[in-house]
N, C-alpha and C positions, 0 to 999 in steps of 0.2 A: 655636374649639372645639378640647379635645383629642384630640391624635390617639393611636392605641392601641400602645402601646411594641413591638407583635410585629409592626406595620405592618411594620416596616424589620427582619425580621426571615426566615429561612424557616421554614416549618412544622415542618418537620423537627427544628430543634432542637432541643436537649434544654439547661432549668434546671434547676439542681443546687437543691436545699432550701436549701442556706446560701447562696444567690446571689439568691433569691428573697424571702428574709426580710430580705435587706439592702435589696434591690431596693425592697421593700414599704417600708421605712423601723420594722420593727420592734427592728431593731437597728443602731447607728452605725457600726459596723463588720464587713466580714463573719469578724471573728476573732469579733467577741460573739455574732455570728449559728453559727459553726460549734461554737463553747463548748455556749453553749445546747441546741445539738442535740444536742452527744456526751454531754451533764451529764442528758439524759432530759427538756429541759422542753419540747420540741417534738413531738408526736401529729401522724403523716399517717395518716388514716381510722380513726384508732383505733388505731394500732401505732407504737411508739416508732421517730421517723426516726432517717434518718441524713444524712449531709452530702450525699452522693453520688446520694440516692433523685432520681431525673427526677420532678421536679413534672407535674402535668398541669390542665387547665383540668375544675373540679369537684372536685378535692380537698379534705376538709375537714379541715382542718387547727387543730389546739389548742393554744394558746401561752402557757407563764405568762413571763412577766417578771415579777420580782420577787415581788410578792404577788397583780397582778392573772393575768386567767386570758381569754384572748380565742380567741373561737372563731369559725375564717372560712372562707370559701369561697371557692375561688381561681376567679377569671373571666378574668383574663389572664397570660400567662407574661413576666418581662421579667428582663434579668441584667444588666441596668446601671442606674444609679440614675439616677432623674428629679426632675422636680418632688413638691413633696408631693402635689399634685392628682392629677399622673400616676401614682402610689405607689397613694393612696388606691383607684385604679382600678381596682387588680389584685384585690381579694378585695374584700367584702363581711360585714361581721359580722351575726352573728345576732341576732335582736332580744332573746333570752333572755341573752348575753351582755353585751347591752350595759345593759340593766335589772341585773343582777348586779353588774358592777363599779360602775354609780350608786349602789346600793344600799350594796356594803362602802364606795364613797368614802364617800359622808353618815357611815356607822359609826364610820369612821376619825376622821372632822371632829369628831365627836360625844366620840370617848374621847378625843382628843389635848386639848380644850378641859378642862384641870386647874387647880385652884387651886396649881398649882407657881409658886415665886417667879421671879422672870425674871432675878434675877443670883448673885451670890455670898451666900452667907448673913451678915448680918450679925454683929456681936461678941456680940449679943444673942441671936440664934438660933443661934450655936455651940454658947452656953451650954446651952440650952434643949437640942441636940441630945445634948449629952455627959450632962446630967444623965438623958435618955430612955433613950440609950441603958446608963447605970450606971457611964458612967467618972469 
C-alpha cells in the first residue's frame, strides 16, 4: 500500500506552490511549474498564485495547461517527486472538471478529423491551388 509522501515529513513544513505542482506531476519541471505560476495560469482559492504561496491541505486550486483547465483539491502536501500513484494522491479533481475537459477532448477529436490531404500537394493540386487562388 502507499504510503502518504508528508509521512517522513514534519508538520510544520511549509510547500511552496511551484514545488507542489511539480510534486503533483503537473508540470516536468519545477521551472514549467514556476513559469506557469508567474504567467497567471495557476488560481490558489480563487486568487492568482504565486511561487512562494505555502500550500495547505484543502486548497483549491485551478490549473490551465495548455488549453485544458483542471481544477483540484489538495489533500496532501509533498516537495519532492514520487511515483505517479503517489503524485496522484496529493489532490483530487473535481467531477465537473473532469466531464469538461472529456467533453473539449471528444470536441477537439471531432474538429481535428478534416478531409485535409496527408502530404505534399500534388502537380495537379498546385495547379488547381494557383488557378483558385488567381495567380
Amino acid at each position: 500500500m502507499a504510503e502518504s509522501m508528508s509521512d517522513d515529513k514534519n508538520i510544520d513544513d511549509d510547500v511552496r506552490l511551484d514545488k507542489w505542482l511539480w510534486a503533483a506531476r503537473f508540470f516536468k519541471t519545477r521551472s514549467q511549474a514556476a513559469e506557469a505560476v508567474n504567467g497567471g495560469k495557476v488560481h490558489v482559492n480563487g486568487v492568482r498564485g504565486k511561487c512562494s504561496r505555502k500550500m495547505q491541505i484543502g486548497d483549491k486550486v485551478q490549473i490551465t495547461r495548455g488549453i485544458d483547465v483542471y481544477q483540484v483539491t489538495v489533500l496532501d502536501l509533498a516537495d519532492k517527486r514520487g511515483s505517479a500513484a503517489l503524485a496522484q494522491s496529493l489532490y483530487e479533481e473535481s467531477e465537473e472538471s473532469i466531464k469538461r475537459r472529456t467533453e473539449e477532448s471528444a470536441m477537439r477529436k471531432l474538429l481535428n478529423v478534416s478531409g485535409a490531404p496527408a502530404g505534399r500537394p500534388s502537380k495537379r493540386d498546385r495547379r488547381e491551388i494557383r488557378r483558385v487562388k488567381g495567380h
